[in-house]
The first five atom37 places (N, CA, C, CB, O) and aatype in JSON, in Angstrom:
{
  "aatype": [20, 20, 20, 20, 20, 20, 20, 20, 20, 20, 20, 20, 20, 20, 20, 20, 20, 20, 20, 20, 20, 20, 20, 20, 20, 20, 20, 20, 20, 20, 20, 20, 20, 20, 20, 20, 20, 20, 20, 20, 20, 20, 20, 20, 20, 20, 20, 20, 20, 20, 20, 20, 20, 20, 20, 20, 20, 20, 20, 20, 20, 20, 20, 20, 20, 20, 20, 20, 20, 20, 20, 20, 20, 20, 20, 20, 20, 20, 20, 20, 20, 20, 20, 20, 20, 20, 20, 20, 20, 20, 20, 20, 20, 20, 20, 20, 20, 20, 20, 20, 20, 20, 20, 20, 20, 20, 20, 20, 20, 20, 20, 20, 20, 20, 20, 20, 20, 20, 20, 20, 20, 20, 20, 20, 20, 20, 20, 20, 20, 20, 20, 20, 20, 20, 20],
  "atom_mask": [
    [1, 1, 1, 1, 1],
    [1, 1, 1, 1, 1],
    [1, 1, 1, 1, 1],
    [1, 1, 1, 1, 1],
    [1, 1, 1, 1, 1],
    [1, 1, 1, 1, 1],
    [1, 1, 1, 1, 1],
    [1, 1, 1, 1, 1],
    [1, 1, 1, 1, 1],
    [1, 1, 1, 1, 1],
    [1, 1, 1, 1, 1],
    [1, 1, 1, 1, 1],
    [1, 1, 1, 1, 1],
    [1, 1, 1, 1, 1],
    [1, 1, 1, 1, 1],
    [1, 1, 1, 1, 1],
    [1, 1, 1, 1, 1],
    [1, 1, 1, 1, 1],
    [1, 1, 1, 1, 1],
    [1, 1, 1, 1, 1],
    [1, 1, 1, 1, 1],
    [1, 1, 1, 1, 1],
    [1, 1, 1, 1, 1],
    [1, 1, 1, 1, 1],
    [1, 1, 1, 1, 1],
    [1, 1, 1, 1, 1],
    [1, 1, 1, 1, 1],
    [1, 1, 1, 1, 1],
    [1, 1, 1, 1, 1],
    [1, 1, 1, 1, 1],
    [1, 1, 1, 1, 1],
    [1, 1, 1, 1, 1],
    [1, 1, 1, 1, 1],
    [1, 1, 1, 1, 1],
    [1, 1, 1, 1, 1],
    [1, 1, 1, 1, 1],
    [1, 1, 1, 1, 1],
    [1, 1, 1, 1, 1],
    [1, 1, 1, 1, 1],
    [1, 1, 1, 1, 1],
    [1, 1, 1, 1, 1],
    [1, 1, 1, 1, 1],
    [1, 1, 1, 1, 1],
    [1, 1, 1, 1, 1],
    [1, 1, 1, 1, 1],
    [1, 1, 1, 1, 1],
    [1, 1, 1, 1, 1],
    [1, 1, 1, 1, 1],
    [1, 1, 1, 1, 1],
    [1, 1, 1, 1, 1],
    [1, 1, 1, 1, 1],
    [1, 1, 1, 1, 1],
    [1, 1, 1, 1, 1],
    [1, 1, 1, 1, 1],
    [1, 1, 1, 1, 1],
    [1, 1, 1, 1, 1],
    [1, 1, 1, 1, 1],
    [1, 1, 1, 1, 1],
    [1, 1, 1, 1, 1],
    [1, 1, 1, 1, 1],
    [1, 1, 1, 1, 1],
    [1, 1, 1, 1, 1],
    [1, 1, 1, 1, 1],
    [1, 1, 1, 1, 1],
    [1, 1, 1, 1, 1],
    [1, 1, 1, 1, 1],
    [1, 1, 1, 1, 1],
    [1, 1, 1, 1, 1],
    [1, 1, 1, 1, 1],
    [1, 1, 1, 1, 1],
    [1, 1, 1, 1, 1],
    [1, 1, 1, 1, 1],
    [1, 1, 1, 1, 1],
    [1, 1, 1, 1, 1],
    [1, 1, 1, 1, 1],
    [1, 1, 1, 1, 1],
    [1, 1, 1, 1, 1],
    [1, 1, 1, 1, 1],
    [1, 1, 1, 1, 1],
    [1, 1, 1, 1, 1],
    [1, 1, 1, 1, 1],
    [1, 1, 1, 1, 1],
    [1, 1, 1, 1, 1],
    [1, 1, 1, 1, 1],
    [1, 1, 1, 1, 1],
    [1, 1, 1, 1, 1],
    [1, 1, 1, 1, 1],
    [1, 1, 1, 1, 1],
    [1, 1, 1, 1, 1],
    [1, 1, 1, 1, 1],
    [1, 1, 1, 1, 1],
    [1, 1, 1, 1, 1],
    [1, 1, 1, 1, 1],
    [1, 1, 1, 1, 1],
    [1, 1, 1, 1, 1],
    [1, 1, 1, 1, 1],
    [1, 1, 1, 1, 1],
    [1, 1, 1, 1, 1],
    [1, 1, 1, 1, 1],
    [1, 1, 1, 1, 1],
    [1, 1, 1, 1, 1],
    [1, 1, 1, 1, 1],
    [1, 1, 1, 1, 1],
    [1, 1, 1, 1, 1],
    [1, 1, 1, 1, 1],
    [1, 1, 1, 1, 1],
    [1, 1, 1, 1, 1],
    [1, 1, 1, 1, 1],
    [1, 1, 1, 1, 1],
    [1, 1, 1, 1, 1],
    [1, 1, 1, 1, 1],
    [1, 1, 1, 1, 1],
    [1, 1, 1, 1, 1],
    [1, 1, 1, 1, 1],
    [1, 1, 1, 1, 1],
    [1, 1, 1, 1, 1],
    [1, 1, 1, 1, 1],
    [1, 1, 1, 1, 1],
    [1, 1, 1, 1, 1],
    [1, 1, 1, 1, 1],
    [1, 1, 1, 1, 1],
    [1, 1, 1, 1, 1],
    [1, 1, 1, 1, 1],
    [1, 1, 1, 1, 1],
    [1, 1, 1, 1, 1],
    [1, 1, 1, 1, 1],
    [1, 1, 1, 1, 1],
    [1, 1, 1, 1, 1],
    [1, 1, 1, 1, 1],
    [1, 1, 1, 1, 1],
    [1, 1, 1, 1, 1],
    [1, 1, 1, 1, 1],
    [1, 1, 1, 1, 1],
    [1, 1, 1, 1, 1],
    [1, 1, 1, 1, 1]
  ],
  "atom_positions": [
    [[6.86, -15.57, 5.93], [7.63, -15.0, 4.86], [7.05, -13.63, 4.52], [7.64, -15.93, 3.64], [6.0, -13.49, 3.88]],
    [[7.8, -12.63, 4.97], [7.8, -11.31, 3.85], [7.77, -10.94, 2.47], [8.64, -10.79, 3.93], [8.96, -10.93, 2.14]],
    [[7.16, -10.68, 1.63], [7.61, -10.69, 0.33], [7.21, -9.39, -0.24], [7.08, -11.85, -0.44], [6.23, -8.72, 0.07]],
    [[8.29, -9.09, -1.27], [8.34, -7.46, -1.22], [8.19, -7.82, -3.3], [10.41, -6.4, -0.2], [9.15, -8.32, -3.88]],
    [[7.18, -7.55, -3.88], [7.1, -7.41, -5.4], [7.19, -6.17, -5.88], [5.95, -7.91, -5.94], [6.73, -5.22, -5.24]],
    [[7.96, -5.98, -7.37], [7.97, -4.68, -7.67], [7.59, -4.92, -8.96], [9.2, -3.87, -7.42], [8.3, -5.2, -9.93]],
    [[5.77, -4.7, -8.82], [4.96, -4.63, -10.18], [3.93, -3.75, -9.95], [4.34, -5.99, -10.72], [3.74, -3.21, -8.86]],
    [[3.15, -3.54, -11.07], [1.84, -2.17, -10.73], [2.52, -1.32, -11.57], [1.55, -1.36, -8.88], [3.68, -1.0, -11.82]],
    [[1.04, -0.97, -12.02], [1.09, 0.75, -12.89], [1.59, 1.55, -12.38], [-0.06, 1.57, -13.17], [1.14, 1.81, -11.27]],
    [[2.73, 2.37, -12.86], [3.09, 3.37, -11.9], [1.74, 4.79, -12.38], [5.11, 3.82, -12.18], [1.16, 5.09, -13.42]],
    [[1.74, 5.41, -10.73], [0.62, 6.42, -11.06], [-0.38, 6.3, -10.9], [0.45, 6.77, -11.98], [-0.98, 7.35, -10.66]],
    [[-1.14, 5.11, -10.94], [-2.47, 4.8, -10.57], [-2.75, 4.1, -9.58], [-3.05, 4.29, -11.4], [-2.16, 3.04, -9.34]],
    [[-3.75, 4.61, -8.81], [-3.72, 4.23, -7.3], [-5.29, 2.75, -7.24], [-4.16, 6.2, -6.11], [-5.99, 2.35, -6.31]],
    [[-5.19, 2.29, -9.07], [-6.21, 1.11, -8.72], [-5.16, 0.51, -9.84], [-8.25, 1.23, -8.99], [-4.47, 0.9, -10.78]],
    [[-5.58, -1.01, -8.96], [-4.1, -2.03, -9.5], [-5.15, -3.0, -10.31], [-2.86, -3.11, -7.9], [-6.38, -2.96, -10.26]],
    [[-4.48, -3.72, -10.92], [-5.13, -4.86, -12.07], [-5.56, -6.09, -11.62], [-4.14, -5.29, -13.16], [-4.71, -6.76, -11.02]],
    [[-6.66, -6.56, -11.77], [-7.16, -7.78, -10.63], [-6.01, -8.83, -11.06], [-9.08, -8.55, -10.88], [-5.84, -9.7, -10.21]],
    [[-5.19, -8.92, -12.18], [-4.63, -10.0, -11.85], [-3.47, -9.64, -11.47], [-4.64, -10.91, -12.71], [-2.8, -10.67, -11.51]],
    [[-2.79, -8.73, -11.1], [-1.76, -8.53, -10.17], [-2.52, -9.12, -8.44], [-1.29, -6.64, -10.31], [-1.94, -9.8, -7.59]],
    [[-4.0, -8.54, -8.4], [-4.38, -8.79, -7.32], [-4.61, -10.38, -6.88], [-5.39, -8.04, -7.27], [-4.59, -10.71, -5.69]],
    [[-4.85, -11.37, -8.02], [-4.97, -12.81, -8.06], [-3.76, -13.51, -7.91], [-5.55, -13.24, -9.23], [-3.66, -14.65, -7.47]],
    [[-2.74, -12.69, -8.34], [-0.94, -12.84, -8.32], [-0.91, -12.93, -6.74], [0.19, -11.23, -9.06], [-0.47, -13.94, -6.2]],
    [[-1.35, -11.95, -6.09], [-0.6, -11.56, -4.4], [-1.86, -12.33, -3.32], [-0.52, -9.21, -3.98], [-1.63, -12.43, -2.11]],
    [[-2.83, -12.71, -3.77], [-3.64, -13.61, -3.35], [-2.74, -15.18, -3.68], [-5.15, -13.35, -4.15], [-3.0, -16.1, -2.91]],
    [[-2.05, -15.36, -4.42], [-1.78, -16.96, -4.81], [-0.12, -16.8, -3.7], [-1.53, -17.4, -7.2], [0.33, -17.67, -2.96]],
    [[0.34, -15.68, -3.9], [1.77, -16.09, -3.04], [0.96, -16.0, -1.48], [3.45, -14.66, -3.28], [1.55, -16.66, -0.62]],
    [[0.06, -15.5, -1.12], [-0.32, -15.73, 0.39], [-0.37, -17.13, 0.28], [-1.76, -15.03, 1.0], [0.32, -17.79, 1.05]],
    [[-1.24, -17.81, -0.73], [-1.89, -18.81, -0.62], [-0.31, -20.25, -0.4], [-3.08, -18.78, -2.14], [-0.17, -21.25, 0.3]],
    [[0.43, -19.62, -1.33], [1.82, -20.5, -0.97], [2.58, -19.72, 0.34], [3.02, -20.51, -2.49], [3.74, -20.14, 0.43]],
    [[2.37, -19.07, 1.02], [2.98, -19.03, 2.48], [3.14, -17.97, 2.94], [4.12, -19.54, 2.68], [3.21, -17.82, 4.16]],
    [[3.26, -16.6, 1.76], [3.51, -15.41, 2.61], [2.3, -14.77, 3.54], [3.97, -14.35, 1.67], [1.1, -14.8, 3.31]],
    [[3.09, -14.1, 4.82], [2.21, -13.88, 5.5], [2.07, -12.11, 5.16], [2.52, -14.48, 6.95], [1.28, -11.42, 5.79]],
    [[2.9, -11.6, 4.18], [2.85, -10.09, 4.06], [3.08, -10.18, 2.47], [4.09, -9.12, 5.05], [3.89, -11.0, 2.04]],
    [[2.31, -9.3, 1.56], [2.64, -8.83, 0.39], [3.23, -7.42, 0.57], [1.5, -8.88, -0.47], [2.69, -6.78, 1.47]],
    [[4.29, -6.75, -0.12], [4.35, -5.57, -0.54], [4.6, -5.14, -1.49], [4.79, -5.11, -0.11], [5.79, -5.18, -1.81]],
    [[3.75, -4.59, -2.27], [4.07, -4.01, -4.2], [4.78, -2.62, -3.87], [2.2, -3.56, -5.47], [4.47, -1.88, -2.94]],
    [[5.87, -2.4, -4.89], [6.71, -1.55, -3.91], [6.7, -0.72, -5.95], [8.67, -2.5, -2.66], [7.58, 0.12, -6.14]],
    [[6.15, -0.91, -6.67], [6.19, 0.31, -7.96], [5.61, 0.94, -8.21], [6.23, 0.22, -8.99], [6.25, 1.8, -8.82]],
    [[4.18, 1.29, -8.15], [3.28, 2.36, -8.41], [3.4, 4.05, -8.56], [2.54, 2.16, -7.52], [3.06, 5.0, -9.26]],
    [[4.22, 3.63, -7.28], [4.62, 5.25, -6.53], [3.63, 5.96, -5.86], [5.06, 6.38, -7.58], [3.92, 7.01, -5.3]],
    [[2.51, 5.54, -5.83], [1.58, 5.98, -5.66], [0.99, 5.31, -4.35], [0.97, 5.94, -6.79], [1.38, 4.15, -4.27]],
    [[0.19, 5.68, -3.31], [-0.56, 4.55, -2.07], [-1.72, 3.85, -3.23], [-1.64, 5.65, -0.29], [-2.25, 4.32, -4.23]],
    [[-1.82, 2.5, -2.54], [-3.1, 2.02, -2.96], [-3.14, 0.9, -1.96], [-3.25, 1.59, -4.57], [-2.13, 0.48, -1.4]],
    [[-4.59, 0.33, -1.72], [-5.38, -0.11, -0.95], [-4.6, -1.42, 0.04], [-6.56, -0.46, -1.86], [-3.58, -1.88, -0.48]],
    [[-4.87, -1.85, 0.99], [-4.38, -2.81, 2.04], [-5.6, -3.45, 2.22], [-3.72, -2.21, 3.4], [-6.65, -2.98, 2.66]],
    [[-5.23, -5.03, 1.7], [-6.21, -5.77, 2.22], [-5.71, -6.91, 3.41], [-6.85, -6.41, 1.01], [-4.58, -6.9, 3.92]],
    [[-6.63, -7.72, 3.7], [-6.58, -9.15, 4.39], [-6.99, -9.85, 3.94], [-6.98, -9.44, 5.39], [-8.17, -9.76, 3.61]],
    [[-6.29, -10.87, 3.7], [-6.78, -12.44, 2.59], [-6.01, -13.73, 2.94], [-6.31, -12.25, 0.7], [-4.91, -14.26, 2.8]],
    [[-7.38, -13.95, 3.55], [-6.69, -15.28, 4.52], [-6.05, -15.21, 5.54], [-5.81, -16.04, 3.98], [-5.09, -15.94, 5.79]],
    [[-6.58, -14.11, 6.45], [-5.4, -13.65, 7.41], [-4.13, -12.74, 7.27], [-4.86, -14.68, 7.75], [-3.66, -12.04, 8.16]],
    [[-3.76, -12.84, 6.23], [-2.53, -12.53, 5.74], [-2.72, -11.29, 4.98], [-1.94, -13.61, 4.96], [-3.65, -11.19, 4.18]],
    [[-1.77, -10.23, 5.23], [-1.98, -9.11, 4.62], [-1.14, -8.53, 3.28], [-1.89, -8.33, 5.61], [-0.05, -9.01, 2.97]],
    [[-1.74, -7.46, 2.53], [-0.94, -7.4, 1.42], [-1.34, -5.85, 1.19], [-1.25, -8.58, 0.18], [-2.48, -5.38, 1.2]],
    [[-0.4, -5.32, 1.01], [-0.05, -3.73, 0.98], [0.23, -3.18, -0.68], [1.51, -3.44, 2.02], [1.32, -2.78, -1.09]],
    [[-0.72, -3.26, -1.29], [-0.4, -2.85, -2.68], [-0.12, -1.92, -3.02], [-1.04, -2.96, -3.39], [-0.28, -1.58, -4.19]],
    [[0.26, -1.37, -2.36], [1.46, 0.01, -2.24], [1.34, 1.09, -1.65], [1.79, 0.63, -3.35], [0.31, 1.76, -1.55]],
    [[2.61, 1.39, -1.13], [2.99, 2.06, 0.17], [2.89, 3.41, -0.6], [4.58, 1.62, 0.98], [2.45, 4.39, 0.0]],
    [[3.2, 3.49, -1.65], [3.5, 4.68, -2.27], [5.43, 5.21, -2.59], [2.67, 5.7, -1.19], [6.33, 4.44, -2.94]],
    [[5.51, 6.19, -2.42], [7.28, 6.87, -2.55], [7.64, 6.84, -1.29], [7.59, 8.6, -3.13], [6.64, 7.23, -0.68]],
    [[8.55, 6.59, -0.47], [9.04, 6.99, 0.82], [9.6, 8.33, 0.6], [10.07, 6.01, 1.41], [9.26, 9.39, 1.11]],
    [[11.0, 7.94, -0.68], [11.21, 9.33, -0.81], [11.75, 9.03, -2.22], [12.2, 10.15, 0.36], [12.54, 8.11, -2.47]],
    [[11.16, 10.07, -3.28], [11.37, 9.78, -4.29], [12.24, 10.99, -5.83], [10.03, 9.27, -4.33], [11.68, 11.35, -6.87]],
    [[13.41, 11.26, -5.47], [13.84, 12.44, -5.81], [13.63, 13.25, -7.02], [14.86, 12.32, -5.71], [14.3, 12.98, -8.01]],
    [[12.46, 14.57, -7.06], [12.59, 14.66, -8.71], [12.83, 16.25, -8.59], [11.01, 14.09, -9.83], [13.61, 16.54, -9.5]],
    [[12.42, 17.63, -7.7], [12.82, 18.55, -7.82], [12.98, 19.61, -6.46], [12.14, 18.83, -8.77], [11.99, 20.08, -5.91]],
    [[13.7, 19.76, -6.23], [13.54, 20.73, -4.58], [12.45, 20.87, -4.16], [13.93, 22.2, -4.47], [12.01, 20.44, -3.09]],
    [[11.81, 21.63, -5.13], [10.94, 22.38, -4.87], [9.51, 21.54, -5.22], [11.26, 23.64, -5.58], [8.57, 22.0, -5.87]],
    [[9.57, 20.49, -4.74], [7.82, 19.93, -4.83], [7.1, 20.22, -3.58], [7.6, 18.15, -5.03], [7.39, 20.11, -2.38]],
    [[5.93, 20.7, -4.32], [4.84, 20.93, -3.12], [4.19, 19.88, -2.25], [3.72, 21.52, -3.67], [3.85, 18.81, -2.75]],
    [[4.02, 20.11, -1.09], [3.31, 19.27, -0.04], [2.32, 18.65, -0.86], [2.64, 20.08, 1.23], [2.3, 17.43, -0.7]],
    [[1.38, 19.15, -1.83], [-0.16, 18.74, -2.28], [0.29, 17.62, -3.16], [-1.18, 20.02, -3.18], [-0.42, 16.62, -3.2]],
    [[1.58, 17.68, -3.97], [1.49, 16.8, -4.72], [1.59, 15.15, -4.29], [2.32, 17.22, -5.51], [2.62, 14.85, -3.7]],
    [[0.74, 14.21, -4.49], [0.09, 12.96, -3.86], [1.39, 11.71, -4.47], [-1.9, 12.68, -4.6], [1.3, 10.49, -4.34]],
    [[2.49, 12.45, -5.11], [3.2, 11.18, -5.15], [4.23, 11.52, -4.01], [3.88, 10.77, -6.69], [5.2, 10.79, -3.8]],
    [[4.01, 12.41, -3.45], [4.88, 12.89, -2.39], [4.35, 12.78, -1.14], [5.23, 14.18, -2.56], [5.02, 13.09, -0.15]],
    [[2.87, 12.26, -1.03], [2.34, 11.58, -0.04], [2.7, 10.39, 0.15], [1.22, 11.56, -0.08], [3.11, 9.82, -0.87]],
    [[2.7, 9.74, 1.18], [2.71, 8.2, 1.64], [2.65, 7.65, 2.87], [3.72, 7.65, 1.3], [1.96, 8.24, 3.7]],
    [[3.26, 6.55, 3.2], [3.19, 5.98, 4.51], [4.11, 4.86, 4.3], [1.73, 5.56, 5.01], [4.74, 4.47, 3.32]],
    [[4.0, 4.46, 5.48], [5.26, 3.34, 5.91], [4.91, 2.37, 6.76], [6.47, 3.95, 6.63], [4.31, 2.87, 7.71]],
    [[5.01, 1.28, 6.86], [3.89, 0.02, 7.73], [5.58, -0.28, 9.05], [3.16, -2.24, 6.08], [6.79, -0.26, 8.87]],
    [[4.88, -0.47, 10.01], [6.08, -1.15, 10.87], [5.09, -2.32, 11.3], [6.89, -0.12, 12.34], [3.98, -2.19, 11.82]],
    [[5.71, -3.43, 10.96], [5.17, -4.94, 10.74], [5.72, -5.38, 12.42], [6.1, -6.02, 9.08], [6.66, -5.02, 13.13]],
    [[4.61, -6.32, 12.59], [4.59, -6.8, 14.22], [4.31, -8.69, 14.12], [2.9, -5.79, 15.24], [3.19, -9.18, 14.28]],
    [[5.39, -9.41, 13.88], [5.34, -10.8, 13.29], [5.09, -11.89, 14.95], [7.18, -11.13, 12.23], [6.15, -12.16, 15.53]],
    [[4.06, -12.31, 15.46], [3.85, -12.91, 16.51], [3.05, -14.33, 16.47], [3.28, -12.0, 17.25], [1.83, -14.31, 16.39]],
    [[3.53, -15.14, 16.5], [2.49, -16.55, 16.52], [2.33, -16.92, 15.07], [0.8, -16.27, 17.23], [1.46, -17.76, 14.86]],
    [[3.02, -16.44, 13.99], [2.19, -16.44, 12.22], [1.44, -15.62, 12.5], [1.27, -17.79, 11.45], [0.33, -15.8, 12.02]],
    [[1.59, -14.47, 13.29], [-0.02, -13.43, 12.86], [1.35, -12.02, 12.47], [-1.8, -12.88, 14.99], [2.51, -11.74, 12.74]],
    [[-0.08, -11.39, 11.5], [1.34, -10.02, 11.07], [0.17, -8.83, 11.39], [2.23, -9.92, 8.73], [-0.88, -8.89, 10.75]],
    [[0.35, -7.83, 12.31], [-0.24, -7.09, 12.28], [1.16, -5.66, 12.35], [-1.38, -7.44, 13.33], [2.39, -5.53, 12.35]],
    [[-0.1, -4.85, 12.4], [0.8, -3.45, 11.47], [0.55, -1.97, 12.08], [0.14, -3.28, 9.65], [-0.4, -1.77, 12.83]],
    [[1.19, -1.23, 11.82], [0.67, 0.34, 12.36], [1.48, 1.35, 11.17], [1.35, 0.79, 14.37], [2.64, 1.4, 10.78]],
    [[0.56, 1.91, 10.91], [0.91, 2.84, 9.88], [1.23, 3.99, 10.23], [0.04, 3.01, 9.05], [0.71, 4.53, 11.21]],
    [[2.35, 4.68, 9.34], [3.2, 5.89, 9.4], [2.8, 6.56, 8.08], [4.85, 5.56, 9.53], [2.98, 6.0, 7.0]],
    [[2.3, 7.64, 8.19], [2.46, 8.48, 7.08], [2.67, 9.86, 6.93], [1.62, 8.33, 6.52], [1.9, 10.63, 7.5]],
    [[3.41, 10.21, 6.38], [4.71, 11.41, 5.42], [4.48, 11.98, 4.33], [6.02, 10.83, 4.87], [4.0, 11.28, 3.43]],
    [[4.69, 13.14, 4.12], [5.09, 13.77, 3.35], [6.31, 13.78, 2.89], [4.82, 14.57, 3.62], [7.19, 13.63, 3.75]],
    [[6.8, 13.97, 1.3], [8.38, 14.92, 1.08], [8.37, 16.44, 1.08], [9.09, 14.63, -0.44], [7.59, 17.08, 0.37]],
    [[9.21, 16.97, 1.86], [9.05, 18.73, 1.19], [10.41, 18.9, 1.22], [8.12, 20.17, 2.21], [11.22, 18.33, 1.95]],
    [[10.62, 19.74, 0.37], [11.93, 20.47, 0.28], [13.25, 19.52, 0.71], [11.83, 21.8, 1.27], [14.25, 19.84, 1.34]],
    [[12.85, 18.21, 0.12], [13.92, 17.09, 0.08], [14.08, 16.54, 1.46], [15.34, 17.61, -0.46], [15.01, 15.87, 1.91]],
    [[13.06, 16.94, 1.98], [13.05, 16.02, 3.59], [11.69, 15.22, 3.7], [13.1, 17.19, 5.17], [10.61, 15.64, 3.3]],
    [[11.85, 14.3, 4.16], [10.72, 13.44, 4.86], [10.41, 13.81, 5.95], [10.95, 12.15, 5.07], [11.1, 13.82, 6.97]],
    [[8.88, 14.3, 5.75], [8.1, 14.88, 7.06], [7.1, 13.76, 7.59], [7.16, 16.36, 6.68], [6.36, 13.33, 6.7]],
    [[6.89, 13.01, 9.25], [5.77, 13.05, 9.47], [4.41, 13.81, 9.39], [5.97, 12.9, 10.1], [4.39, 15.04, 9.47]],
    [[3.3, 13.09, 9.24], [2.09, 13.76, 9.35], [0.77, 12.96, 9.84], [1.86, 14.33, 8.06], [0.7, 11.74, 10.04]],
    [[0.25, 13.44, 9.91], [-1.13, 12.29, 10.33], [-2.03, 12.2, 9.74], [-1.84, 12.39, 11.41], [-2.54, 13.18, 9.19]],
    [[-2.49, 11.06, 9.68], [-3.33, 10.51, 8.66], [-4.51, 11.69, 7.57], [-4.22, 9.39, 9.62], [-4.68, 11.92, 6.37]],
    [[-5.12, 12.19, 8.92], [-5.63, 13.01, 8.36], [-5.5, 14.13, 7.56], [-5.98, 13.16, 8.88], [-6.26, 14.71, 6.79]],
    [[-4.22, 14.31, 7.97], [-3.77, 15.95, 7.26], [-2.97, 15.15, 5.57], [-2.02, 17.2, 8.73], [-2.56, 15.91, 4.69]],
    [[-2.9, 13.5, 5.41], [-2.19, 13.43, 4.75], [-3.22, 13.02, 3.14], [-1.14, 12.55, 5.46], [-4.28, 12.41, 3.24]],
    [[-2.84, 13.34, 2.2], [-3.84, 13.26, 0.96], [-3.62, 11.65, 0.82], [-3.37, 14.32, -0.63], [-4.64, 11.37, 0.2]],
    [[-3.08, 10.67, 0.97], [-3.47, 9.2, 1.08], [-4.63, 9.29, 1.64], [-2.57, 8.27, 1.85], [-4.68, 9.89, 2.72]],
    [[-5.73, 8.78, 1.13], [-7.2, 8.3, 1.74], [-7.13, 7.17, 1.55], [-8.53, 8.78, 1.19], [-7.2, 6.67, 0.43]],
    [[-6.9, 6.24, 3.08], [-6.72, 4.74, 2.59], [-8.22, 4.24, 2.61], [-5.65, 3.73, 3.66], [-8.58, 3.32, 1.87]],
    [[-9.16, 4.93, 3.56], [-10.47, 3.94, 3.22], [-10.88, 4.04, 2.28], [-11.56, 3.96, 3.85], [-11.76, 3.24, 1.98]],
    [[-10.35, 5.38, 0.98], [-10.91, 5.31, -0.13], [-10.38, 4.32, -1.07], [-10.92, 6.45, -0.59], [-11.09, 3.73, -1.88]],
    [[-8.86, 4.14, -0.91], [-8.8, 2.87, -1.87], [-8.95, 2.22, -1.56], [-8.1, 2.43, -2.44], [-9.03, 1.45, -2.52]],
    [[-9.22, 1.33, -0.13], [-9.71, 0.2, 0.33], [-11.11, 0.35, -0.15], [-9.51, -0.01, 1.82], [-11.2, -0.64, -0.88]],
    [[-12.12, 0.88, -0.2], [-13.15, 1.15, -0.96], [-13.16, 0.81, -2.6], [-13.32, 2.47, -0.71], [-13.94, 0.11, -3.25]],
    [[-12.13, 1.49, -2.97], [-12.13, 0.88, -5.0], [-11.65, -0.74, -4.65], [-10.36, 1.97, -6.51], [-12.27, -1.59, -5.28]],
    [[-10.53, -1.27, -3.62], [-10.4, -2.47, -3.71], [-12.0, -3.57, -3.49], [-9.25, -2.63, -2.68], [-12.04, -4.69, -4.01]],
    [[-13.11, -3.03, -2.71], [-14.26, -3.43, -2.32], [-14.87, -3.28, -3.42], [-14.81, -2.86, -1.27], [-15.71, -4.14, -3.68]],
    [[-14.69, -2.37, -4.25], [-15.73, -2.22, -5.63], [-15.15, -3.01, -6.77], [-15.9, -0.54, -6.23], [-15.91, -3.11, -7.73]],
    [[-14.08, -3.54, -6.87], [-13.73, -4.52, -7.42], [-14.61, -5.81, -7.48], [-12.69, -4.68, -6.92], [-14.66, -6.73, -6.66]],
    [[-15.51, -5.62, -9.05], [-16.07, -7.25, -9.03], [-15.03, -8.22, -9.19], [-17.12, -7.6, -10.24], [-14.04, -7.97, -9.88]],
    [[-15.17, -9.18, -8.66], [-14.51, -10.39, -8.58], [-15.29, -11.68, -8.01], [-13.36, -10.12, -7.8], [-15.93, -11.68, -6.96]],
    [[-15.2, -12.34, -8.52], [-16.11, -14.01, -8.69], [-15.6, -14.56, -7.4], [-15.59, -15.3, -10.28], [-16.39, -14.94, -6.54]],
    [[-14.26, -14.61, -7.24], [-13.41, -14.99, -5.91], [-13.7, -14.33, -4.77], [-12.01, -14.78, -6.03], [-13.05, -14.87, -3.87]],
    [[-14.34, -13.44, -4.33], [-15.52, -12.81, -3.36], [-13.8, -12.01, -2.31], [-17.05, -14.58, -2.19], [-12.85, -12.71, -1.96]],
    [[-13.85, -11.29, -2.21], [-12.81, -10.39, -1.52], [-13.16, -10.38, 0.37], [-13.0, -8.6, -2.34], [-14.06, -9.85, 1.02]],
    [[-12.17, -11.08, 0.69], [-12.1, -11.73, 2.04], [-12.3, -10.12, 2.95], [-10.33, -12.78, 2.32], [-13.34, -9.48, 3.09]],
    [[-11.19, -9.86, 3.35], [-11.51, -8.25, 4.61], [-10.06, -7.32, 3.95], [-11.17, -8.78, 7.22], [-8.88, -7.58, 3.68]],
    [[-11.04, -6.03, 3.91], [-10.01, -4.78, 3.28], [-10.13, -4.29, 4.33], [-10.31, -3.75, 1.97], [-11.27, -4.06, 4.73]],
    [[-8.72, -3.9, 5.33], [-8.33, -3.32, 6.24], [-8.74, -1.88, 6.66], [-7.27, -3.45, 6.06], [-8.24, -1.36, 7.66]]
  ]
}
């Protein structure tokens, strides 16, 4: 099962442990993919229990003025193309820019999403429930 939630702070790229105890309990009832799809913002991809959960992709494309600049980070993002084989879900990431009302590829590097950095705040997250593998 896929499951696509639309909760999270919009704007902040660190989410609330109990949204995070929320998307830990629907793995735990069957999904093999989380996706928090409100923030607007990227934030961290973990593995828990095998099963992965994407706490947000960020904007794909999110319309607010012609003229937004490349730098601005809600206009960064990425896009997962999901690979469903045996119950295993593995993934390859796409990530984009918006400019001038188009969706641009770009590569990781050139793109202001730093996922090992929020996979990093997801790792600095105390939690008693001990945090299985951040992608």
């Amino acid at each position: 099962m896929l499951l696509f939630v639309h909760v999270g702070l919009e704007h902040y790229n660190l989410l609330l442990i109990e949204f995070r105890k929320l998307y830990w309990k629907y793995c735990d009832w069957g999904a093999y993919c989380v996706n928090s799809l409100h923030p607007h913002v990227a934030q961290g991809i973990e593995k828990y229990n095998e099963k992965l959960i994407f706490y947000s992709l960020g904007n794909f494309f999110f319309l607010r003025t012609p003229n937004s600049i490349k730098s601005n980070i809600e206009d960064q993002s990425f896009f997962i193309l999901l690979n469903f084989n045996n119950n295993k879900v593995s993934y390859t990431l796409v990530f984009h820019f918006v400019y001038n009302l188009k969706v641009n590829l770009t590569l990781p590097e050139h793109s202001l999403v730093k996922l090992e950095c929020l996979n990093n705040i997801l790792i600095s997250l105390k939690n008693p429930s001990a945090l299985q593998e951040v992608v």
